[in-house]
C-alpha distance (Angstrom), angle and dihedral (degrees) to the residues before:
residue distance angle dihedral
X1 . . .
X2 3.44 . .
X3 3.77 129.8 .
X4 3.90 88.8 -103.0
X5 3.23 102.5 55.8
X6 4.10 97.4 41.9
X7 3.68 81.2 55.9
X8 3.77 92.4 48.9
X9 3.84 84.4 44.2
X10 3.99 96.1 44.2
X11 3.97 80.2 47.6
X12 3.88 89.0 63.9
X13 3.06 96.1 38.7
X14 3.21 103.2 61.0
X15 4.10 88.5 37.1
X16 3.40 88.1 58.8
X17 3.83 89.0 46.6
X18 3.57 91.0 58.2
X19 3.21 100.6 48.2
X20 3.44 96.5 53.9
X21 3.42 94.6 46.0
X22 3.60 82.0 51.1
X23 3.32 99.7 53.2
X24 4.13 89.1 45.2
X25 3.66 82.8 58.9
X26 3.53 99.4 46.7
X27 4.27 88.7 52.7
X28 3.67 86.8 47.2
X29 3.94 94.0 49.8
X30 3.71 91.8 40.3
X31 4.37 89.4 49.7
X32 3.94 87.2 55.3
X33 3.87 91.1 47.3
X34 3.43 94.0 48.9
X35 4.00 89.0 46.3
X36 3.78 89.0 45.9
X37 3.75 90.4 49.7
X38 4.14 94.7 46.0
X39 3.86 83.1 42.6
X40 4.32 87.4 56.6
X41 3.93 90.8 38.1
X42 3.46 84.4 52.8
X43 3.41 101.6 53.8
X44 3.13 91.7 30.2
X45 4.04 85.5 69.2
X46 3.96 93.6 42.4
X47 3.61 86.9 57.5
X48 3.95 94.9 44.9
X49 3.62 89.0 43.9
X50 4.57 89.7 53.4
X51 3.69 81.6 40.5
X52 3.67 88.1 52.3
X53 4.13 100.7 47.5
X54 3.54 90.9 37.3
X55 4.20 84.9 56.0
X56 3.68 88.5 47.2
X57 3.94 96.2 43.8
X58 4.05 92.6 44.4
X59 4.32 83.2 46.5
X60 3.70 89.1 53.7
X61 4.03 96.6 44.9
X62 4.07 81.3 50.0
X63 4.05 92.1 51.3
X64 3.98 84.8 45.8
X65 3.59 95.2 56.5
X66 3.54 99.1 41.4
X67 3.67 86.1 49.6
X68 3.73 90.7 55.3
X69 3.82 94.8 50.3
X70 3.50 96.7 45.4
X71 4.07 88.9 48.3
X72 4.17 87.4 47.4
X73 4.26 88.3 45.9
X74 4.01 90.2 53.7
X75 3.80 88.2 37.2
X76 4.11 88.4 56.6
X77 3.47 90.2 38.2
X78 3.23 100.9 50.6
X79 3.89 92.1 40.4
X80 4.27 80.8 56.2
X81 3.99 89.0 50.3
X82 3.86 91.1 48.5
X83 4.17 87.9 44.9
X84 3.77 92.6 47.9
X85 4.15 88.3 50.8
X86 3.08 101.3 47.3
X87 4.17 85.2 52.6
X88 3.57 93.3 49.8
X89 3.87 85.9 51.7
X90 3.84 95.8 49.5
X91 4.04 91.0 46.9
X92 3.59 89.2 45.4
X93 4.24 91.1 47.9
X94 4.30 79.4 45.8
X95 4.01 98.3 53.1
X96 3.69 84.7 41.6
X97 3.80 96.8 56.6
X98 4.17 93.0 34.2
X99 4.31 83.7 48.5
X100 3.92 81.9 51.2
X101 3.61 91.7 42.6
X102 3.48 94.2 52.1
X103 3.79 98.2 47.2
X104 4.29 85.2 53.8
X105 3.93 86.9 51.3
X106 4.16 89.4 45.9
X107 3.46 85.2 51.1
X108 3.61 96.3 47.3
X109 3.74 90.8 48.6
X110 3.77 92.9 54.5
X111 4.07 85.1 44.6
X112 4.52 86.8 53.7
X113 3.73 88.0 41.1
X114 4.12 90.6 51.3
X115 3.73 90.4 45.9
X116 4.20 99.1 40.8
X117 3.62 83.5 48.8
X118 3.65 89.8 49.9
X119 3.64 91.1 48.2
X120 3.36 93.8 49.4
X121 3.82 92.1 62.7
X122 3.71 94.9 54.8
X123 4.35 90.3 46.5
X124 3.67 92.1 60.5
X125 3.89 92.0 41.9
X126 4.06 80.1 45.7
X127 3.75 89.4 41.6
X128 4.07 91.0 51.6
X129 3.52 95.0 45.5
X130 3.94 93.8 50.7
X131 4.13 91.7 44.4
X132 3.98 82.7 47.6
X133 3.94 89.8 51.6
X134 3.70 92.0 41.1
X135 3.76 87.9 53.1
X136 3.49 85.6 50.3
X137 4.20 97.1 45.9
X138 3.67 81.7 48.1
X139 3.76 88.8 62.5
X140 3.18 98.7 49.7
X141 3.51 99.9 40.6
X142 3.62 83.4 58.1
X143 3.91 93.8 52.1
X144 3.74 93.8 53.2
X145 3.53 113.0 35.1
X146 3.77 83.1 36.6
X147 3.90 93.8 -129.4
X148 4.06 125.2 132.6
X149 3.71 117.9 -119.7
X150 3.76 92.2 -100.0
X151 4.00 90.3 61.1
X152 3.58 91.3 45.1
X153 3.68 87.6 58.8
X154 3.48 86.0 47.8
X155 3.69 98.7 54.6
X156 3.54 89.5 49.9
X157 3.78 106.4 49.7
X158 3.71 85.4 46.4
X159 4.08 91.6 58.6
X160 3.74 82.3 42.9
X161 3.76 90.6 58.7
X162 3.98 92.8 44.7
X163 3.72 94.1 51.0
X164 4.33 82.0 47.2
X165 3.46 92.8 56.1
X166 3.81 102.9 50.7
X167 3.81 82.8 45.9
X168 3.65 86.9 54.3
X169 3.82 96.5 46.3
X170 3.53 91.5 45.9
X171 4.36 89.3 56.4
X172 3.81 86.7 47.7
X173 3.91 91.1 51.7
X174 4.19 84.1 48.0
X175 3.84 89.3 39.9
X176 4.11 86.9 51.6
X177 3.53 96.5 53.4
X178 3.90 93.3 56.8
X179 3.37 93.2 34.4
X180 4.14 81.9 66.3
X181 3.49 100.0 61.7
X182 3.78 84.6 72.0
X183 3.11 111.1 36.6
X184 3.53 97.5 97.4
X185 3.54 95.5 63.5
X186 3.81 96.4 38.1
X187 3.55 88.2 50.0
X188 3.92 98.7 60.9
X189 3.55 79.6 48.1
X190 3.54 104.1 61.1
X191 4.22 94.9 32.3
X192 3.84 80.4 62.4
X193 3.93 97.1 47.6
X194 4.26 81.5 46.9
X195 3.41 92.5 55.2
X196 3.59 101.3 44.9
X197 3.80 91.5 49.5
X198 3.72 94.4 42.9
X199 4.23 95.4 43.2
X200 4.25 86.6 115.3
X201 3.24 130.6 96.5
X202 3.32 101.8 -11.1
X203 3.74 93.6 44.9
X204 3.66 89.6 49.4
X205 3.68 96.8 43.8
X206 4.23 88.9 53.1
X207 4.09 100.6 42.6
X208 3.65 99.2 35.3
X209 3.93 129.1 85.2
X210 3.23 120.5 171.3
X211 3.93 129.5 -146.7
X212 4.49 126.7 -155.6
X213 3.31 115.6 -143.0
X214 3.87 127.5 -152.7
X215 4.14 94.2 -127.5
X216 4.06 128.9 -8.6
X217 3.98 89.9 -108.9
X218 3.64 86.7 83.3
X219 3.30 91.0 67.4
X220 4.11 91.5 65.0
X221 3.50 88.6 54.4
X222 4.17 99.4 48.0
X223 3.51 86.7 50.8
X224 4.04 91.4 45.5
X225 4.05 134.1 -166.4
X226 4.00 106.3 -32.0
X227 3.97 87.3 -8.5
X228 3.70 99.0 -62.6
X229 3.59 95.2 143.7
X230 3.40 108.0 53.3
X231 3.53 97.3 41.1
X232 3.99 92.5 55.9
X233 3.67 91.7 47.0
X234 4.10 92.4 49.5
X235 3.46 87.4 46.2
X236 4.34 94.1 41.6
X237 3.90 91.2 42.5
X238 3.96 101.2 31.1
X239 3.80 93.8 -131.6
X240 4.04 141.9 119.9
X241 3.86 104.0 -107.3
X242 3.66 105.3 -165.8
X243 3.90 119.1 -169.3
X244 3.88 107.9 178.6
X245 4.24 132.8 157.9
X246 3.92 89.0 -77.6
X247 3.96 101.7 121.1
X248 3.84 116.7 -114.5
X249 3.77 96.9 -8.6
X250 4.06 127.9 103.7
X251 3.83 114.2 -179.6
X252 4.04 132.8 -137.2
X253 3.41 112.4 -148.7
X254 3.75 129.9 -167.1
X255 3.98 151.1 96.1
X256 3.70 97.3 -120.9
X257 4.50 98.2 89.6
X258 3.72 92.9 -163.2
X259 3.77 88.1 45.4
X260 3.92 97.9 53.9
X261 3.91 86.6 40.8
X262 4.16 99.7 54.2
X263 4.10 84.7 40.6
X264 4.18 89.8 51.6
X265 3.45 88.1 50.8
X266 4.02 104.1 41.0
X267 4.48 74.3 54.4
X268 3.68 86.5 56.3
X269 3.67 94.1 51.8
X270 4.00 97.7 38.8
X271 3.93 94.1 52.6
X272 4.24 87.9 41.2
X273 4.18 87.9 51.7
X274 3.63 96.4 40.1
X275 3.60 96.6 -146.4
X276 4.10 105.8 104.8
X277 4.00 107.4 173.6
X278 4.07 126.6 120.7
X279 3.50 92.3 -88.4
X280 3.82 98.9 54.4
X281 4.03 85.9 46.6
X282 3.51 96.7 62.1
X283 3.87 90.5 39.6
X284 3.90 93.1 63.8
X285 3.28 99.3 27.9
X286 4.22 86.3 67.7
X287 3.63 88.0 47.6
X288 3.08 96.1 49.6
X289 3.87 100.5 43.0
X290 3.42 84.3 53.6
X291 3.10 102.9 50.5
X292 4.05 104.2 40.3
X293 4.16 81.7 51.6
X294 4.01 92.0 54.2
X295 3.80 82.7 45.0
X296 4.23 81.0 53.8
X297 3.60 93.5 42.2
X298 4.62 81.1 54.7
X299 3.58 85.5 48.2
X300 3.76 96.0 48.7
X301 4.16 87.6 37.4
X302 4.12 88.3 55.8
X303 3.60 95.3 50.9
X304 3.23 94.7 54.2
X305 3.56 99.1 49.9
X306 3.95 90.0 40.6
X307 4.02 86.8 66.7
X308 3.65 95.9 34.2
X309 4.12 100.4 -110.2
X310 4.09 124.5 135.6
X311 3.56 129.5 -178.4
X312 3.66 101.6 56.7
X313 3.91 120.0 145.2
X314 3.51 117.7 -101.2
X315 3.94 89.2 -129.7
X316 3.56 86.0 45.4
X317 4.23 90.3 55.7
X318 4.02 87.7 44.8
X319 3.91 88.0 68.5
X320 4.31 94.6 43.9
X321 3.61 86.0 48.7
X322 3.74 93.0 48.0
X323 3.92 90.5 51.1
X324 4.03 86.2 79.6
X325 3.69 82.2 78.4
X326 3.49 103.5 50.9
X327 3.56 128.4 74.5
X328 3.80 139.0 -165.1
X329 4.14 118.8 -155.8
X330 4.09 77.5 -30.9
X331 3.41 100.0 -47.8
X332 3.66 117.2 139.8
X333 4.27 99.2 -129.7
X334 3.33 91.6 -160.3
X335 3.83 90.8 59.0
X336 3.51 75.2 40.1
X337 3.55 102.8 68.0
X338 3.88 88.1 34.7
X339 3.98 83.6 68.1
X340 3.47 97.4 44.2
X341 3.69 90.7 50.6
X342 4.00 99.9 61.7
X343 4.01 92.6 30.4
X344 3.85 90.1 60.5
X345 3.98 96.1 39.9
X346 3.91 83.8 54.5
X347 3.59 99.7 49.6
X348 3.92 85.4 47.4
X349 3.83 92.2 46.4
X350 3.85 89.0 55.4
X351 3.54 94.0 47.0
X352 3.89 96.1 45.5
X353 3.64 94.5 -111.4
X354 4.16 131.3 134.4
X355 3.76 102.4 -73.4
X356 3.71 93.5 -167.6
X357 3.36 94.3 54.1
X358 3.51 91.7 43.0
X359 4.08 86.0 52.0
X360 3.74 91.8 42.6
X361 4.07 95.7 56.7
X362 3.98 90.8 37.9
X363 4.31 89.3 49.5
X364 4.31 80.2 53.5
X365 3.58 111.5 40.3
X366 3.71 95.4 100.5
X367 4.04 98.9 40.9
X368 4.08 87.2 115.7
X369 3.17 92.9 60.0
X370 3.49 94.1 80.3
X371 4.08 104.3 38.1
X372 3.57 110.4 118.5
X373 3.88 118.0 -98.9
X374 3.83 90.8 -92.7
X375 3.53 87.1 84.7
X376 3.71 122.0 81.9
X377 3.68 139.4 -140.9
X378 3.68 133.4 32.0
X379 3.86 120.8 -46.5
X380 3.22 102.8 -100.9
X381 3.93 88.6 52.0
X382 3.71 93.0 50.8
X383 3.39 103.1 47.0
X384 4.23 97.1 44.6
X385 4.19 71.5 55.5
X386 3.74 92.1 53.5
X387 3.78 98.1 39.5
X388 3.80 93.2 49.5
X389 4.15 90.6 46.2
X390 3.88 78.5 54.8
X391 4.13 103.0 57.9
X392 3.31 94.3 -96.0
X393 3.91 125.5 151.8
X394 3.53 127.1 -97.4
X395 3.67 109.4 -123.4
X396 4.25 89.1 50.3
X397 3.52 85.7 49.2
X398 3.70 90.9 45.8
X399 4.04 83.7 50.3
X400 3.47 95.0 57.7
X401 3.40 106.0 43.8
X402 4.33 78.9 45.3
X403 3.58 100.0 56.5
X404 3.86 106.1 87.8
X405 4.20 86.0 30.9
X406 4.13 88.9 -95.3
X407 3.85 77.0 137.7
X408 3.75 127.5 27.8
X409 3.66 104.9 -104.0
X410 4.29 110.4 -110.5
X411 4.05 100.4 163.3
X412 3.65 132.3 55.4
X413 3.86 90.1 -125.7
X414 4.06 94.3 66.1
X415 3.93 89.6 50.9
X416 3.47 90.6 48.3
X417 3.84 93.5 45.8
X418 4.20 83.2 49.4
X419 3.38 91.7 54.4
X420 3.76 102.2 41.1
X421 3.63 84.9 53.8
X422 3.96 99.6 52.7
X423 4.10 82.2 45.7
X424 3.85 88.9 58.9
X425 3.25 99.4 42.7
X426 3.75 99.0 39.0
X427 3.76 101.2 42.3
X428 4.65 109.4 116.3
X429 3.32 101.3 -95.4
X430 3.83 108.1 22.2
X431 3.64 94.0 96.7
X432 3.95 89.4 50.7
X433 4.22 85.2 -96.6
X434 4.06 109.0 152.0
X435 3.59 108.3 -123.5
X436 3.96 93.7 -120.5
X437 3.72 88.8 46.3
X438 4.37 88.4 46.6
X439 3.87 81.6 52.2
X440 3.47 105.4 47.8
X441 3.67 94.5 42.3
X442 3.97 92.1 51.4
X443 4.33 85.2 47.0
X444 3.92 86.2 47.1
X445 3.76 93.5 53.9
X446 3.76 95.2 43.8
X447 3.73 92.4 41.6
X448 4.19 82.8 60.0
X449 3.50 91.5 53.0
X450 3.38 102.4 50.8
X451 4.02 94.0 46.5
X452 4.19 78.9 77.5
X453 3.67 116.6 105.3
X454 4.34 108.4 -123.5
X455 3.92 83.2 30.1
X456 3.74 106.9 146.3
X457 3.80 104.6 177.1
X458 3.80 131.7 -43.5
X459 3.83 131.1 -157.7
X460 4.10 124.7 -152.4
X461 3.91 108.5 -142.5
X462 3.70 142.3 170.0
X463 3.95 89.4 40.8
X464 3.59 89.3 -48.9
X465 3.42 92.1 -52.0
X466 3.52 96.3 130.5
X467 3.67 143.0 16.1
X468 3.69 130.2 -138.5
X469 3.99 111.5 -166.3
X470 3.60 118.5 -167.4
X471 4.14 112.2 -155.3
X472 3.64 134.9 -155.3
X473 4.31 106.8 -102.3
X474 4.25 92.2 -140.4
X475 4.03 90.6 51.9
X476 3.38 109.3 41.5
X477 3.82 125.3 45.3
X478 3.87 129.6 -149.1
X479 4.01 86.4 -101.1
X480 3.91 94.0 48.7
X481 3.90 90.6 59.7
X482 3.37 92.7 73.6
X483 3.94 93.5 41.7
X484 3.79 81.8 45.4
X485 3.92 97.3 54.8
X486 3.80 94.0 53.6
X487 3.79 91.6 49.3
X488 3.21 90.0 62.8
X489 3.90 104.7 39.8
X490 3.71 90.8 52.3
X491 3.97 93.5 51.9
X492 4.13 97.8 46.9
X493 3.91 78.4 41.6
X494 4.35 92.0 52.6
X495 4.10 95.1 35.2
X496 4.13 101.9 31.7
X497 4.03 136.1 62.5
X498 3.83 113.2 -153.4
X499 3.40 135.4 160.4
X500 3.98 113.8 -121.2
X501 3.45 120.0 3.4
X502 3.80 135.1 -67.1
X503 3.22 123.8 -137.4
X504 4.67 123.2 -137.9
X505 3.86 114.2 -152.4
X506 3.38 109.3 173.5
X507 4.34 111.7 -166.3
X508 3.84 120.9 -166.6
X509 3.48 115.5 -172.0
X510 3.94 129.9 -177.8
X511 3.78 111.8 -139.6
X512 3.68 121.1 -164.0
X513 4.22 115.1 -165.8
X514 3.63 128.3 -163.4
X515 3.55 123.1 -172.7
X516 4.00 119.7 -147.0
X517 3.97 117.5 -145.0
């Protein structure tokens, strides 16, 4: 063969070669995709087949719970059905027994009505018999006490009003006691509403000073540019100034007497220097707080010597001094205290007591009366305060704070200083009372007193500021005293005018008497 065709021959070969190992490799390649591919289907169907039991387990847990709510849902509402019933039965078993109970009380009214219509019956037989066996009581009562049926009524309705007015007396005594408890606060109550409606005259006639001026362009300058002036000396002197239309006249208003005294004066001295601004206010007003309290303190000094006293406190004097500006229903109380001064050193000179000391706690009984309103309690209080803060000892300070029973009297002195006090005060004429008037008004009051029926006697005292009526024992009763006393305070009250208030104590006594032989 020649070279060519070997070579065309080895070419074919090996072609052939190739392609059959090709093809071998293409089975070969072919088996292990097929294996791969059965190996993937197969797992492909283990997987679908988990996926499947686990669907079929998780479906079965889901029917299980269902199953178990549903069976707890007709469980609770079953339970709820049962509940309800057995309500419905118990109501039922309580409308039953409340219907029964009602028929028994039906019954029982109809019994009550039966019985109260029995009873009834035998009341107005009773009722008749009794009316027939008053009738006949009457009758009798007639024959003996020798009275006619309209007298016997008499008697009786009378006896029936006695025994109603001791009841009566004895509700007021009951209706007193609680009517105590608030008194306190009722009384602030009505001493304010008093005030207020009697702030007139009086009022006016106590606060008020009034001041002449030389023309009415003084008035422009008190009051000053845009008011300067008056404010500074209201607020300097603590007062009211009031500057109206009335022609040559300014007024001082205030409570405080020393107050609307220092501020009259620093006026005096403001229009007499002509200069009126802040500065000049406060100037006089010093000088003349000074000097109206050394003119105090010469007050204070004078009593003291008057009634024959040292030692005092100058602070102390101040206030006597300042009682010359303070009155009480008109009474000077510096006058006053002069009084009470000499009538307790007497009554302590006849008893063999300390007259100065006596003197000394009469001359100060008052001092609280004129403290400022910073101070608190009643006068007498404030001024046994005052006289204590001041040195002063303690049985006169004990007497002062005694002397309108502030303090339970414990010492001779503080009645005397009590009484010497009521003696000032209470003496005709004192309060600026005419003697005939005094007279006729004490005669007035007794001649009231004595109109009442088991009247004995009755005495006007303290000026007529009270009443003491003395009663016969057989007539009047305990009870009837009380009845008595506002009989009697209601008639001076409709047919008298008095200033103040008087006060009714009516005193039945029961006196036994045995007679020795």
């Amino acid at each position: 063969m020649s070279p060519m065709v070997m070579a065309v021959v080895g070419v074919l070969i090996g072609a052939i070669v190739s392609f059959v190992i090709l093809k071998m490799q293409m089975g070969a390649a072919q088996k292990a995709k097929e294996a791969a591919a059965q190996d993937i289907v197969k797992k492909a169907q283990a997987e679908a087949e988990e996926m499947r039991r686990n669907a079929r387990n998780e479906s079965k847990q889901i029917v299980k719970e269902e199953r178990q709510q549903l069976e707890t849902e007709f469980t609770r509402k079953q339970q709820s059905l049962s509940d309800q019933e057995r309500n419905f039965t118990k109501k039922e078993v309580a409308l039953e027994q409340k219907l029964e109970a009602t028929t028994r009380e039906a019954e029982k009214m109809k019994k009550k009505e039966s019985e109260l219509d029995e009873k009834k019956a035998k009341l107005d037989v009773e009722i008749k018999k009794h009316v027939e066996i008053q009738d006949e009581l009457a009758g009798k009562l007639t024959m003996v006490a020798g009275m006619t049926k309209d007298q016997a009524k008499q008697e009786l309705i009378s006896a029936i009003e006695e025994e109603a007015k001791v009841d009566a007396a004895k509700s007021i005594m009951k209706i007193e006691e609680e009517a105590n408890e608030e008194a306190e606060k009722r009384s602030k109550r009505i001493v304010g509403i008093a005030i207020q409606r009697f702030a007139g005259e009086y009022v006016a006639e106590q606060t008020i000073s009034s001041v002449e001026l030389a023309g009415d362009e003084i008035k422009g300058r008190l009051i000053g540019r845009e008011g300067r002036n008056i404010r500074a000396f209201e607020q300097i002197c603590g007062v009211d100034l009031i500057i109206d239309d009335t022609p040559g006249i300014v007024t001082i208003s205030t409570f405080n007497v020393v107050r609307k005294e220092i501020a009259r004066m620093t006026i005096e001295r403001l229009i007499s220097d002509g200069r009126i601004h802040p500065a000049k206010i406060e100037e006089f007003y010093e000088k003349c707080k000074s000097e109206f309290e050394s003119r105090l303190r010469d007050l204070g000094e004078k009593a003291q010597m008057e009634i024959g006293v040292h030692g005092i406190h100058p602070e102390i004097l101040k206030l006597i001094g300042a009682l010359n500006w303070r009155t009480s229903y008109t009474q000077n109380q510096y006058q006053h205290a002069l009084e009470a001064a000499f009538i307790c050193g007497n009554m302590a000179a006849e008893l063999g007591l300390n007259v100065k000391q006596a003197r000394r706690a009469g001359l100060m009984h008052d001092i609280g009366k004129v403290l400022d309103a910073s101070a608190e309690g009643s006068h007498a209080v404030i001024g046994a305060d005052f006289a204590k803060k001041y040195g002063e000892s303690p049985d006169i300070v004990h007497a002062i704070r005694a002397h309108h029973d502030d303090e339970k009297p414990e010492s001779v002195l503080a009645h005397l200083v009590a009484a010497a006090d009521a003696l000032s005060g209470a003496r005709p004429g004192a309060r600026k009372a005419l003697k005939e008037s005094y007279v006729s008004r004490l005669s007035d009051i007794e001649k009231i007193v004595n109109s009442f029926e088991g009247v004995h006697r009755s005495y006007a005292i303290s000026a007529g500021r009270e009443v003491r009526v003395l009663v016969e024992n057989e007539k009047v009763s305990d009870e009837q005293t009380i009845l008595l006393s506002r009989e009697i305070a209601k008639k001076i009250e409709q047919e008298m005018s008095y200033p103040g208030t008087i006060k009714v104590s009516v005193v039945r006594e029961t006196r036994a008497v045995g007679i020795a032989k």
